[in-house]
Structures are given as C-alpha cells and as structure tokens.
DSSP file (Angstrom, degrees, kcal/mol; ACC not computed):
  #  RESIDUE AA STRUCTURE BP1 BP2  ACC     N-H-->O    O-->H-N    N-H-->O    O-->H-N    TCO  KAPPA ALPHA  PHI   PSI    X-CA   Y-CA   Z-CA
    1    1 A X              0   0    0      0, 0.0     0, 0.0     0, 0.0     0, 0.0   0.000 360.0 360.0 360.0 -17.4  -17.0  -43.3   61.5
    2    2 A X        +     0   0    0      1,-0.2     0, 0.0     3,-0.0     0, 0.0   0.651 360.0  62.8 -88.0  14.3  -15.4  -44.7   64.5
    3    3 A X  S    S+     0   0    0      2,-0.0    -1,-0.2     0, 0.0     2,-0.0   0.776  82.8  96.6-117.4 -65.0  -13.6  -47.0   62.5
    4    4 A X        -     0   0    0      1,-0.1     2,-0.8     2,-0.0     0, 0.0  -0.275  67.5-137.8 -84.8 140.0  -11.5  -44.1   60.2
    5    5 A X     >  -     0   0    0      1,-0.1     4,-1.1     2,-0.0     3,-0.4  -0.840  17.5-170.7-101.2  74.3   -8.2  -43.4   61.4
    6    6 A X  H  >>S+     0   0    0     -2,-0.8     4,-2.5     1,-0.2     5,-0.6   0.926  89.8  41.5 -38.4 -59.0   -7.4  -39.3   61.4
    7    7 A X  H  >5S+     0   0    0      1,-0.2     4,-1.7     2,-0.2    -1,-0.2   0.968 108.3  55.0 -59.6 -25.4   -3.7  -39.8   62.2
    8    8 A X  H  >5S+     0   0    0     -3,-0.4     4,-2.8     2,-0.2    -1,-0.2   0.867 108.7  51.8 -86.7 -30.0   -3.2  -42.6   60.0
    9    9 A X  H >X5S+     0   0    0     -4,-1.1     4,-2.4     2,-0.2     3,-0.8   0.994 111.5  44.1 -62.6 -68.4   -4.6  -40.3   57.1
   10   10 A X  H 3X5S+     0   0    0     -4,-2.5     4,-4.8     1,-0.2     5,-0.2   0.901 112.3  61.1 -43.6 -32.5   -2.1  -37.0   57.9
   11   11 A X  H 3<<S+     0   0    0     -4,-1.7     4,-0.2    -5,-0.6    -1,-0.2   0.917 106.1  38.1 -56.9 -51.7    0.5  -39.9   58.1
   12   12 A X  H XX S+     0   0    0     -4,-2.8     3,-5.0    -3,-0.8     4,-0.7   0.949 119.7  52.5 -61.8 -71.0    0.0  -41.0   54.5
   13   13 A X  H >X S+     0   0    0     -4,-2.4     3,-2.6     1,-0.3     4,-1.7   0.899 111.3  46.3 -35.0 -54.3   -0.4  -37.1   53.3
   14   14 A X  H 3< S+     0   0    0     -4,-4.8     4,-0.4     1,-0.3    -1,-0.3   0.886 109.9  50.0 -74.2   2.7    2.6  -36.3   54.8
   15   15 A X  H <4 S+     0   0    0     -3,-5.0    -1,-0.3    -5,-0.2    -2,-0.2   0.399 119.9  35.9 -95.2   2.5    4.7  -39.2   53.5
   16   16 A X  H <X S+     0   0    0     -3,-2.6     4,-2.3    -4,-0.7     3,-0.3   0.464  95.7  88.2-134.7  -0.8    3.5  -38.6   49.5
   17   17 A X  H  X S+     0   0    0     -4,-1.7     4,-1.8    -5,-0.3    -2,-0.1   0.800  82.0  50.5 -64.0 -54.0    3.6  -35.1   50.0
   18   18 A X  H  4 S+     0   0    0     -4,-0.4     4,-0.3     2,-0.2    -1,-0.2   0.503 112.9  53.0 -40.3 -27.1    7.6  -34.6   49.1
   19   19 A X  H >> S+     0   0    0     -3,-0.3     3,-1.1     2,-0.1     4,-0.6   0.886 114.6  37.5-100.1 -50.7    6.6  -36.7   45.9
   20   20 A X  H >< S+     0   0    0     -4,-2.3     3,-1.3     1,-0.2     2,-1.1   0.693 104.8  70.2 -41.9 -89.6    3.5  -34.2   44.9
   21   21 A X  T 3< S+     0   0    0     -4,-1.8     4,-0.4     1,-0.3    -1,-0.2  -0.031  94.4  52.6 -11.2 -40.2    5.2  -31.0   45.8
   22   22 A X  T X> S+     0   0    0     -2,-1.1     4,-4.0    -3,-1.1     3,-0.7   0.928 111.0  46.6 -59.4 -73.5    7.7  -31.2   43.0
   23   23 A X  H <X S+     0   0    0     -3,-1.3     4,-1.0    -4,-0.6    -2,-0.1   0.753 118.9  38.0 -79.9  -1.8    5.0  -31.6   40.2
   24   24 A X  H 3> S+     0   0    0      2,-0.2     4,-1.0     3,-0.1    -1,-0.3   0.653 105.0  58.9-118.0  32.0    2.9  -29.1   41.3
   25   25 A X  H X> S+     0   0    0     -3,-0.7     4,-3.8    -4,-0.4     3,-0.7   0.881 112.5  49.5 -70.0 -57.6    5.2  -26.6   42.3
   26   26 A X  H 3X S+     0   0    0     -4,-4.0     4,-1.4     1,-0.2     5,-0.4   0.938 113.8  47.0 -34.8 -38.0    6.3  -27.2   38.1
   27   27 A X  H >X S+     0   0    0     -4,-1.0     4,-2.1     1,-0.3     3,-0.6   0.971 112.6  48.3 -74.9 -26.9    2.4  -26.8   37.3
   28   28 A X  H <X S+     0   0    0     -4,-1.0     4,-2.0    -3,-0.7     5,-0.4   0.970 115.0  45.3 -56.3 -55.4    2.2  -23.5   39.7
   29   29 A X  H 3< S+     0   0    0     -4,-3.8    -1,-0.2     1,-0.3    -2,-0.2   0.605 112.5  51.7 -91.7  -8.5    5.2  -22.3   38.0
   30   30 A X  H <X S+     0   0    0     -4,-1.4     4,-2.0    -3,-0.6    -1,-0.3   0.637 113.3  45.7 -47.8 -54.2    3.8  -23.3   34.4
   31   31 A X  H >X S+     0   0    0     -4,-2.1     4,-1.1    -5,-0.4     3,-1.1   0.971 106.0  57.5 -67.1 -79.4    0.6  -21.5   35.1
   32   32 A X  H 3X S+     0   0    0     -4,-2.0     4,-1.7     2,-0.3    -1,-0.2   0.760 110.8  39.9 -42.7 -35.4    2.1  -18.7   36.3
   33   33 A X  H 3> S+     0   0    0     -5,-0.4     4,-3.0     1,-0.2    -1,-0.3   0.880 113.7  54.4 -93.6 -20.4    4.3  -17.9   33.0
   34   34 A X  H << S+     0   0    0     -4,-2.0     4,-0.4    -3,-1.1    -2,-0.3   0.967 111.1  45.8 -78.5 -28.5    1.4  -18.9   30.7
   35   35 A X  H >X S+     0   0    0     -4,-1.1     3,-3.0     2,-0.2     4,-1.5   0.987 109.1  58.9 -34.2 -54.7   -0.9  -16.0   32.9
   36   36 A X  H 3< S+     0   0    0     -4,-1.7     3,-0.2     1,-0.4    -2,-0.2   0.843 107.5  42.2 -55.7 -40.9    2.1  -13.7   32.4
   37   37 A X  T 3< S+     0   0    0     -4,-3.0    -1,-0.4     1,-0.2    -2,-0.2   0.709 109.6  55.6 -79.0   0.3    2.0  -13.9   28.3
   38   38 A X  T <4 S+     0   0    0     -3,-3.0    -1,-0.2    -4,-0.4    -2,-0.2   0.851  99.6  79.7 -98.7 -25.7   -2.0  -13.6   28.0
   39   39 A X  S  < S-     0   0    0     -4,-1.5     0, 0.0    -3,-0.2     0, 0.0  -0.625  92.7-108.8 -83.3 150.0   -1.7  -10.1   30.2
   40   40 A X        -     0   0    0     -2,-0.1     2,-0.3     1,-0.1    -2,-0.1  -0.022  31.5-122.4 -48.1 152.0   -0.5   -6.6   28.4
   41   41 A X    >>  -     0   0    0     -4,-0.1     4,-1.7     1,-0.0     3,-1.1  -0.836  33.6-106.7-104.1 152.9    3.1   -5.6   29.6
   42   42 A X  T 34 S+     0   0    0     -2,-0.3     5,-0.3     1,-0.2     4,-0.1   0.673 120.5  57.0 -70.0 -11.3    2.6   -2.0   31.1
   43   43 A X  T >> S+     0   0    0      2,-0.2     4,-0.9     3,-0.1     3,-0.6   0.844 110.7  50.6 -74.9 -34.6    4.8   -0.6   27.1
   44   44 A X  H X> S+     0   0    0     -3,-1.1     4,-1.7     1,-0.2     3,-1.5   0.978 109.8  37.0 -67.0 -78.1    2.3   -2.3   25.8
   45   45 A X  H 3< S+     0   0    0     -4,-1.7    -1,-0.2     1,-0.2     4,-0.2   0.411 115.0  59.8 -39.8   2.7   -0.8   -0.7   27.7
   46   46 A X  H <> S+     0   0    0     -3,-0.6     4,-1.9    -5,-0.2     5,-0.3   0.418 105.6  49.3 -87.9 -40.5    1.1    2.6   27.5
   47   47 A X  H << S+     0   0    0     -3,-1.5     4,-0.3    -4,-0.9    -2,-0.2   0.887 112.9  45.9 -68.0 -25.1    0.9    2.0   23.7
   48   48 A X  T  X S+     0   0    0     -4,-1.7     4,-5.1     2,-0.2     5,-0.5   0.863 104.3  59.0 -91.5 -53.7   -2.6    1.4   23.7
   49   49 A X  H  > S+     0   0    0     -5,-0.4     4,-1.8     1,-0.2    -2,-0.2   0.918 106.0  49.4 -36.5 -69.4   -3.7    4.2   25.9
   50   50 A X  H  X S+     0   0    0     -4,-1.9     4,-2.1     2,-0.2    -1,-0.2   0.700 113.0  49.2 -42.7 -20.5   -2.3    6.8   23.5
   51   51 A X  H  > S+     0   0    0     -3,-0.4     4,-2.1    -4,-0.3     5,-0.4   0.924 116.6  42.6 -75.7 -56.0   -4.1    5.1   20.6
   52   52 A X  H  < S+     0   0    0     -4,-5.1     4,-0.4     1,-0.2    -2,-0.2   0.804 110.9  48.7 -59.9 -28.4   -6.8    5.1   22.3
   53   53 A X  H >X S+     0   0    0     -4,-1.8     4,-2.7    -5,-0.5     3,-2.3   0.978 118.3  46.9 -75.5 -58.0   -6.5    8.8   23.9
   54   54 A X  H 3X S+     0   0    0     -4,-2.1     4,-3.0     1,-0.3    -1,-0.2   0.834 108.0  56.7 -58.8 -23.7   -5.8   10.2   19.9
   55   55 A X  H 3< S+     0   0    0     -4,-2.1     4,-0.3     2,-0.2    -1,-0.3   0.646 109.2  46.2 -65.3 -24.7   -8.8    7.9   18.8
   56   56 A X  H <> S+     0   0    0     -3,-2.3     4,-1.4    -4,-0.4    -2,-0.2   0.738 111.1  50.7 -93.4 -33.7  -11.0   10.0   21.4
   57   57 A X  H >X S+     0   0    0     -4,-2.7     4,-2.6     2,-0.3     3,-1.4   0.987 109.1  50.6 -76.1 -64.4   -9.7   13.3   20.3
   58   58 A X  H 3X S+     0   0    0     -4,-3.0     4,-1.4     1,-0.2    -2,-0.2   0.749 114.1  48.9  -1.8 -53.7  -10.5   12.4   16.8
   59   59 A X  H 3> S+     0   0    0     -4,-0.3     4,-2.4     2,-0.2    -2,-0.3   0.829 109.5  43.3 -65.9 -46.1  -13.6   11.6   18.2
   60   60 A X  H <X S+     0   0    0     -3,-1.4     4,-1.3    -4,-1.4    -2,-0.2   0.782 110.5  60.5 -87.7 -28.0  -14.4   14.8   20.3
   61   61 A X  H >X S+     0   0    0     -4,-2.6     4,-2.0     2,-0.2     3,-1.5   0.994 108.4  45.2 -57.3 -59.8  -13.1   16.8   17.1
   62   62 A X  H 3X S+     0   0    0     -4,-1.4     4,-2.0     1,-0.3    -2,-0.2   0.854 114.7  48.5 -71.4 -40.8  -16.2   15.0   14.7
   63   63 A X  H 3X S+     0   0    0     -4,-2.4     4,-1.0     1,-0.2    -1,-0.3   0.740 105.4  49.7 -92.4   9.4  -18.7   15.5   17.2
   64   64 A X  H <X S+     0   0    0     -3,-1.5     4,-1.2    -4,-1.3    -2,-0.2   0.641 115.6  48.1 -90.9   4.3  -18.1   19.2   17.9
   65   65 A X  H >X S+     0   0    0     -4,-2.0     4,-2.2     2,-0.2     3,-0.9   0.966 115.2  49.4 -71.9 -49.1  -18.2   19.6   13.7
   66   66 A X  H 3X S+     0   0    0     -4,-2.0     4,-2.9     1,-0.3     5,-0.1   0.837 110.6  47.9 -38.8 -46.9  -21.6   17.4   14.1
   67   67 A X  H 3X S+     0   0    0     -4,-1.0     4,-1.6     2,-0.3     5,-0.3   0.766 106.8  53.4 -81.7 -28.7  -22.7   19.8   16.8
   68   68 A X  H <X S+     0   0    0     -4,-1.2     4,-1.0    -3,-0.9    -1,-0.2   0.809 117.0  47.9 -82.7 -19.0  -21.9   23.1   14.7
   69   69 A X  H  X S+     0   0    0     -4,-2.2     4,-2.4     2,-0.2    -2,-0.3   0.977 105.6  47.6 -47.7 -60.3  -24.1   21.2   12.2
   70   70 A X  H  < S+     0   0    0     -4,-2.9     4,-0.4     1,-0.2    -3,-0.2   0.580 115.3  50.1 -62.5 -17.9  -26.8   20.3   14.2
   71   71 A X  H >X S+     0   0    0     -4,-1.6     4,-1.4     2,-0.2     3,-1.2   0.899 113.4  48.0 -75.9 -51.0  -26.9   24.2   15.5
   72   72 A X  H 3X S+     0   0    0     -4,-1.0     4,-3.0    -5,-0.3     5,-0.4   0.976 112.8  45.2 -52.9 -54.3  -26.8   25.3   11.8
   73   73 A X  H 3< S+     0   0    0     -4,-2.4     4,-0.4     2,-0.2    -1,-0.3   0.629 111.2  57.2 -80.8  -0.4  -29.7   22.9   10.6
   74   74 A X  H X> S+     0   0    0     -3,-1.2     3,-2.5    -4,-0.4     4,-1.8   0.954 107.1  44.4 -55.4 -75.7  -31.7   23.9   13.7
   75   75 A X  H 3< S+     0   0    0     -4,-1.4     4,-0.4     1,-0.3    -2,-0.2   0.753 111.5  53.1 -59.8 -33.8  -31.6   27.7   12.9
   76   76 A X  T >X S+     0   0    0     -4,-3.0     3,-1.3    -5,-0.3     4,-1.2   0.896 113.4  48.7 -71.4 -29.4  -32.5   27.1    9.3
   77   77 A X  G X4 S+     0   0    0     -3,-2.5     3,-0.5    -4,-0.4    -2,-0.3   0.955 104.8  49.5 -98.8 -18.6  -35.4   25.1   10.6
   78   78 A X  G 3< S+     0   0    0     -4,-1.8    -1,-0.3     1,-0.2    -2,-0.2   0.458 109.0  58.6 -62.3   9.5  -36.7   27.3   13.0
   79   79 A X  G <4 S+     0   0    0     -3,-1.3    -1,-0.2    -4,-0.4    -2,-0.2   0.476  85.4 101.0 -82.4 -46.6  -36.5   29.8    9.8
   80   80 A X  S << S-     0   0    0     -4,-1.2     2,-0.1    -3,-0.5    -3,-0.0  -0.141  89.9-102.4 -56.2 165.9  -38.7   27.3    8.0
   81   81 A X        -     0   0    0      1,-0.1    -1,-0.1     3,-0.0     2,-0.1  -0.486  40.0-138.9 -87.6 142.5  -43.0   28.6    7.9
   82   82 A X     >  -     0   0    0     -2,-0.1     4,-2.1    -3,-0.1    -1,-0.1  -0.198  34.1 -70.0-101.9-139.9  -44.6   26.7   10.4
   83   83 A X  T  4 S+     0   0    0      2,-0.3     5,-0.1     3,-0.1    -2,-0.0   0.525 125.9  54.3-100.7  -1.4  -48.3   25.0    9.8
   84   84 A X  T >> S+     0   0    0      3,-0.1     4,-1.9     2,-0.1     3,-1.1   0.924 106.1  57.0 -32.1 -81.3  -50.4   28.2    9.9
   85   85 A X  T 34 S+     0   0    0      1,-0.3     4,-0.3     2,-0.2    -2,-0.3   0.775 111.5  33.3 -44.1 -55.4  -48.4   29.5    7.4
   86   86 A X  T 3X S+     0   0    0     -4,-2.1     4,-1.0     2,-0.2     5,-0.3   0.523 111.7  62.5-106.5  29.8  -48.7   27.1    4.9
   87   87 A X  H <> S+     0   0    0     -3,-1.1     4,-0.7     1,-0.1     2,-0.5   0.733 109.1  45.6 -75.3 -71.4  -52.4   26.2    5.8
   88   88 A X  H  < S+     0   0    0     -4,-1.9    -2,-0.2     3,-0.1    -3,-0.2   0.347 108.1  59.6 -79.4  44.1  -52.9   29.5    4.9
   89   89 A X  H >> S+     0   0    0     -2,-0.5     4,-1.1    -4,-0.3     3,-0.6   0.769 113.6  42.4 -76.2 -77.1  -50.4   28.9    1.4
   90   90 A X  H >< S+     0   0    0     -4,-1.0     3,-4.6     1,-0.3     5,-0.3   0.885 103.3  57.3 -57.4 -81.2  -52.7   26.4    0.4
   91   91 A X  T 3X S+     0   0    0     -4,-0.7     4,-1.3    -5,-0.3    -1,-0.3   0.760 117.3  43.6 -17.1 -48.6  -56.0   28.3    1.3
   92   92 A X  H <> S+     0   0    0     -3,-0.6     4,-1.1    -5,-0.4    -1,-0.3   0.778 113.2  53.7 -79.4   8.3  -54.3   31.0   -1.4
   93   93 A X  H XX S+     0   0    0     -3,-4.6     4,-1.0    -4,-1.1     3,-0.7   0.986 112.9  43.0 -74.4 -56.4  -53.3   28.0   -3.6
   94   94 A X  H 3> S+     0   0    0     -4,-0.3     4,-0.6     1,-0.3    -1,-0.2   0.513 111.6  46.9 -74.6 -44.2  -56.6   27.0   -3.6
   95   95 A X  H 3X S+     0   0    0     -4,-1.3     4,-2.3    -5,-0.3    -1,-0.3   0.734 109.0  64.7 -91.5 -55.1  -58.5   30.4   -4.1
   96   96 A X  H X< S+     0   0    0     -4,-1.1     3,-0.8    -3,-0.7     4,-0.3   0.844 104.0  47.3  27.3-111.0  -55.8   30.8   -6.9
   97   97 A X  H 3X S+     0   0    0     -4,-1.0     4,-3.0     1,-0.3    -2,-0.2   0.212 106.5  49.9  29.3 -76.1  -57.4   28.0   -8.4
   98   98 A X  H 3X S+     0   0    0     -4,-0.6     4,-1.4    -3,-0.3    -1,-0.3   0.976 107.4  52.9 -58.9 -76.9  -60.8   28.8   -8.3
   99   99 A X  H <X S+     0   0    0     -4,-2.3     4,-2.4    -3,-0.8     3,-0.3   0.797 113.3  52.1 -69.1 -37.8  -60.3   32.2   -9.7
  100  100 A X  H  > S+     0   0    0     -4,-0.3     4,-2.7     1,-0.2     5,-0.2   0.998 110.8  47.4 -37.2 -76.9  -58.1   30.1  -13.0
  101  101 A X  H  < S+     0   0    0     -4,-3.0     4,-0.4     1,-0.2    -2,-0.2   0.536 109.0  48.3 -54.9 -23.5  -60.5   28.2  -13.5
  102  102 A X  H >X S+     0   0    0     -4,-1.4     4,-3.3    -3,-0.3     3,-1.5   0.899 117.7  53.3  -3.9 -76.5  -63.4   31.1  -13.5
  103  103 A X  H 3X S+     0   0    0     -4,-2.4     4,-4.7     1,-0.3    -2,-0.2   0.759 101.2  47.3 -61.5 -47.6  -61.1   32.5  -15.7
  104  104 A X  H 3X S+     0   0    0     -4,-2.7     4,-1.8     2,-0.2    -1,-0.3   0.704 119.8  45.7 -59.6 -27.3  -60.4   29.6  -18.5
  105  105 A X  H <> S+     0   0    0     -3,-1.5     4,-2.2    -4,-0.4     5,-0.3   0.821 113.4  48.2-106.0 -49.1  -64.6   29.1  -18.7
  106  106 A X  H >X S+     0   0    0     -4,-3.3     4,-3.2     2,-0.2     3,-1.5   0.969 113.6  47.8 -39.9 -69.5  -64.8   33.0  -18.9
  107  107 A X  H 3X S+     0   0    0     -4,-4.7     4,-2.0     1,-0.2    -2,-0.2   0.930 111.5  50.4 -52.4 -50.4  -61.9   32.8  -21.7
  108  108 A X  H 3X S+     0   0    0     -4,-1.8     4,-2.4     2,-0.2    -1,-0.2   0.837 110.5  50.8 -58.2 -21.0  -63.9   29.8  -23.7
  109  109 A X  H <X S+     0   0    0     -4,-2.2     4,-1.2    -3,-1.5     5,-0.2   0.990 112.2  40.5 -59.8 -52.7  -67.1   31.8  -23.7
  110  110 A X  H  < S+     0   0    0     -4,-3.2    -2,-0.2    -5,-0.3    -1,-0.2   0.688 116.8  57.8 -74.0 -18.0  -65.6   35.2  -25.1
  111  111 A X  H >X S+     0   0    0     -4,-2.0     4,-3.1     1,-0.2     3,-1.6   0.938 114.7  40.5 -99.0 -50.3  -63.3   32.3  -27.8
  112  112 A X  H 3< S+     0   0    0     -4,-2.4    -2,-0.2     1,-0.3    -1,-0.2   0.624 115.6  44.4-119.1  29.2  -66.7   31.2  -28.8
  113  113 A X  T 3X S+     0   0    0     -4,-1.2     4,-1.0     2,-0.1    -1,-0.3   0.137 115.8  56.7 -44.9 -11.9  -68.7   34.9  -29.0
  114  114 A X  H <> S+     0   0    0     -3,-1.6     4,-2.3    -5,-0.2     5,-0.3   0.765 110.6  39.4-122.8 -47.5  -65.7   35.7  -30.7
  115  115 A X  H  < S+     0   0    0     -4,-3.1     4,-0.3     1,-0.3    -2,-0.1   0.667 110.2  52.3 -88.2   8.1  -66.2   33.0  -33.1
  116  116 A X  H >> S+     0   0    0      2,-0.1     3,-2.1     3,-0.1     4,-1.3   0.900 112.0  53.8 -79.2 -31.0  -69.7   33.0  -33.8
  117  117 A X  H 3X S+     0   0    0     -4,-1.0     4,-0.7     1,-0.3    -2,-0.2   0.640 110.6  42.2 -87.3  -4.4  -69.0   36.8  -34.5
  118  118 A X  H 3X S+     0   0    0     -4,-2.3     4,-1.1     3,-0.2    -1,-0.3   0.557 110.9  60.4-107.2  12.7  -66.3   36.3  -37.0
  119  119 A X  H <> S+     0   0    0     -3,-2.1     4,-0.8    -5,-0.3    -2,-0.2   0.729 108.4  42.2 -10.0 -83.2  -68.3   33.7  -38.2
  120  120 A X  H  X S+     0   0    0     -4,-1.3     4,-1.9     2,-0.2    -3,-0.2   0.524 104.7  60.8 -26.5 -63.1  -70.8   36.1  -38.8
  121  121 A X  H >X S+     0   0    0     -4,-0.7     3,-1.5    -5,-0.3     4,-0.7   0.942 104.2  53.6 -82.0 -84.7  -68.7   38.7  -40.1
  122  122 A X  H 3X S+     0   0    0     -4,-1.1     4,-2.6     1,-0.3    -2,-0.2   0.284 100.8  56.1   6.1 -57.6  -67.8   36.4  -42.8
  123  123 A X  H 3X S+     0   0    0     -4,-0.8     4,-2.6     2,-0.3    -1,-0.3   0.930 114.5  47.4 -59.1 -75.2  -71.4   35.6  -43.8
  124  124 A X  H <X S+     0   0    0     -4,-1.9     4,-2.7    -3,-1.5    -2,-0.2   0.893 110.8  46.8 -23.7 -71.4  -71.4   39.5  -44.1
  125  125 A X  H  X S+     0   0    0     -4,-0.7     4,-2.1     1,-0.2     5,-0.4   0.962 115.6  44.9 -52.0 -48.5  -68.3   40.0  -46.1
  126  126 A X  H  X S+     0   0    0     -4,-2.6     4,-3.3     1,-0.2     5,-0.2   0.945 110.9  52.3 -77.4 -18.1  -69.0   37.6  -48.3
  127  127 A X  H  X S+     0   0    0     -4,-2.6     4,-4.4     1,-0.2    -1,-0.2   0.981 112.2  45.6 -70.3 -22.8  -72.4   38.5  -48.8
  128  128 A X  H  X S+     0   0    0     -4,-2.7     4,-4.3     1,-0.2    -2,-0.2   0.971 108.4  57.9 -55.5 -50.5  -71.5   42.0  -49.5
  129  129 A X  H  < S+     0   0    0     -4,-2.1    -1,-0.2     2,-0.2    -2,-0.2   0.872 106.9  49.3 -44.4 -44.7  -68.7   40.8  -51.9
  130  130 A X  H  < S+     0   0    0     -4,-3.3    -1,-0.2    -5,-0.4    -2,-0.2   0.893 112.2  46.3 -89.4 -17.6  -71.3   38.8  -54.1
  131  131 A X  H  < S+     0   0    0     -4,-4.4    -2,-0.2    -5,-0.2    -1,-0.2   0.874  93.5  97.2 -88.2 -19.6  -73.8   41.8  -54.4
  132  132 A X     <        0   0    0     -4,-4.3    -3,-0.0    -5,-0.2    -4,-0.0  -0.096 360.0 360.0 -40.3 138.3  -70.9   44.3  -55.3
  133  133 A X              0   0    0      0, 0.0    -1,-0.2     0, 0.0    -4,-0.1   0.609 360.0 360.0 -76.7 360.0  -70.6   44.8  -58.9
C-alpha cells in the first residue's frame, strides 16, 4: 500500500474528468426527461382524483341502499319463530299425526262393519225376495 500513489490518482481523475462530464451530464439529462414522462402531470392527477372521488360516491350511495337492506332483512328475521317455537310446531305436527292415523284405522274398521253389514243386508234382502210370492 505504500507503493499507490494518492495524488497521482486525483491527477488522472481530474484530467479525464472534462471528457466524462459531458456524457453523463447527457445521461443525467436523459434520465431526467424519461422520469418526467412515467409520472402523472398534476391535469392529469386532478382528472383522476375526480374519477376517483365520483367512483366513491357511487360507492357510498350502494352501500347505504345495502345497509337499508341489511336493516330490512334483519327486522323480518327477528320477526321469524325462533327454535321453541317450532320445536313445539313439530311436537303439534307430530300429535297431528298420531291422531290421522288413529283416525284412518278407526275409518277402515267402521268401512269394514259397514261392509260386512251391507253384506249382510243383502243376504237378507235377497232372502226375503225369494220367499215372497
């Protein structure tokens, strides 16, 4: 290291320095107009804001209709029977039921009492019918 020569280094830099400067002042000044086109110009970002602001209003309009929905379909469902209520719907479904069915085996007894007895009556009539003169 005792060898390398400090001065002799700034000495070259400052002698090749006049030849860089030139192309990268150009590249600086290159760069610099290709940032300028990738950023919004403030008419533009003006333009955008207002889309954007009426897109939000839009917005806040559709969720306070959502929200006078979601109050509507709330009060219908607290309206609604809760699970008491239709446990006991079924328990009278059920009871219901019972008492049908009771009923349909009741109704097939009396259908066939009713048909031995016309049955019966038949076997009567007709006997009467063959001893009549």
């Amino acid at each position: 290291m005792a060898g390398f020569d400090w001065a002799g280094v700034f000495a070259f830099a400052k002698d090749i320095w006049w030849i860089l400067s030139v192309p990268l002042t150009a590249a600086a000044g290159i760069g610099m107009f290709y940032l300028r086109s990738q950023f919004p110009t403030k008419l533009q970002h003006d333009e955008q804001t207002k889309v954007l602001q009426s897109s939000i209003a839009a917005l806040s309009d559709r969720v306070a209709g959502n929200e006078r929905q979601v109050t509507r379909i709330e009060s219908d469902l607290r309206q609604l029977p809760g699970r008491q209520e239709y446990q006991a719907l079924g328990d009278r479904i059920g009871r219901v039921e019972k008492e049908v069915a009771t009923s349909v085996e009741t109704v097939r007894g009396v259908e066939k009492t009713v048909t031995k007895i016309d049955h019966t009556l038949g076997l009567i009539l007709k006997h009467m019918l063959e001893k009549s003169p």
